[in-house]
N, C-alpha and C positions, 0 to 999 in steps of 0.2 A: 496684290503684288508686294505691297510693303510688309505684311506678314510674312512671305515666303523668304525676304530677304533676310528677315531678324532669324527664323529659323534657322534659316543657313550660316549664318553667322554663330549663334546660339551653339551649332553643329561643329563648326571649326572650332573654335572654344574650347569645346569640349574636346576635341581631337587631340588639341595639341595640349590642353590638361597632363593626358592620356601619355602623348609620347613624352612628356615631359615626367612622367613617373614610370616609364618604362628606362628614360634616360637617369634617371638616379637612381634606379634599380639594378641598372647595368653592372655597377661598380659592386655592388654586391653579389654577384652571379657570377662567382670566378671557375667553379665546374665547367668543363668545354662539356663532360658528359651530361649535364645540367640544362644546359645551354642546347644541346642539339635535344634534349625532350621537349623542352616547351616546343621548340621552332617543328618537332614531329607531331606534338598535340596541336599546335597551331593551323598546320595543314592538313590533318584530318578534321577538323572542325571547320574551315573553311573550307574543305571538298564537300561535307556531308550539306552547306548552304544552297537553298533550293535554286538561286537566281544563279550561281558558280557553275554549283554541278551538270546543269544545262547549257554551259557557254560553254564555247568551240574556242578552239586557241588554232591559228594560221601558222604554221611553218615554213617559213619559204625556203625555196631553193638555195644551198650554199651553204644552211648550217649544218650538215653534215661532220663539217669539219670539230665540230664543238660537241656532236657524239647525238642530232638530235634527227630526226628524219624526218625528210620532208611530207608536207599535208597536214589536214584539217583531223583536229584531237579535240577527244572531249577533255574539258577542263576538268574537271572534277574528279575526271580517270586519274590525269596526269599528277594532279595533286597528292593523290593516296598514293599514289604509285611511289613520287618522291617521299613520302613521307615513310611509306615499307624500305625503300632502301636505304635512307635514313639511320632507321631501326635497327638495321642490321649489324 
């Protein structure tokens, strides 16, 4: 138990390393064209993830209003999907 907990800690750590050089990276990435590639290459890389692209995203009733329809989507669909129009 005591190892699982170090690892996850170990994990966070590392996480927040992570946004922490994303966040001073920021200031550097004044491109919005720049800016919307990584976040397209981001989402094609996390659709193409085998545990992702297998998960089901729930849309409930009522968001409609927000342009989204309701029901059960493949996540990994929905991901490329945003990430093609994105692209465009």
């Amino acid at each position: 138990m005591y190892s699982y907990i170090c690892v996850m800690e170990n994990s966070l750590l590392s996480h927040n390393r992570e946004l922490a050089n994303v966040l001073e990276c920021e200031s550097l990435i004044t491109s919005k064209s720049y800016k919307v590639k990584i976040l397209v290459d981001a989402l094609r890389l996390v659709s193409a993830d085998k545990d992702i692209s297998e998960g089901k995203l729930i849309i409930p009733d009522n968001c409609e209003q927000y342009g989204f329809v309701e029901g059960n989507h493949n996540l990994g669909i929905l991901l490329h999907f945003l990430a093609d129009m994105l692209e465009e």
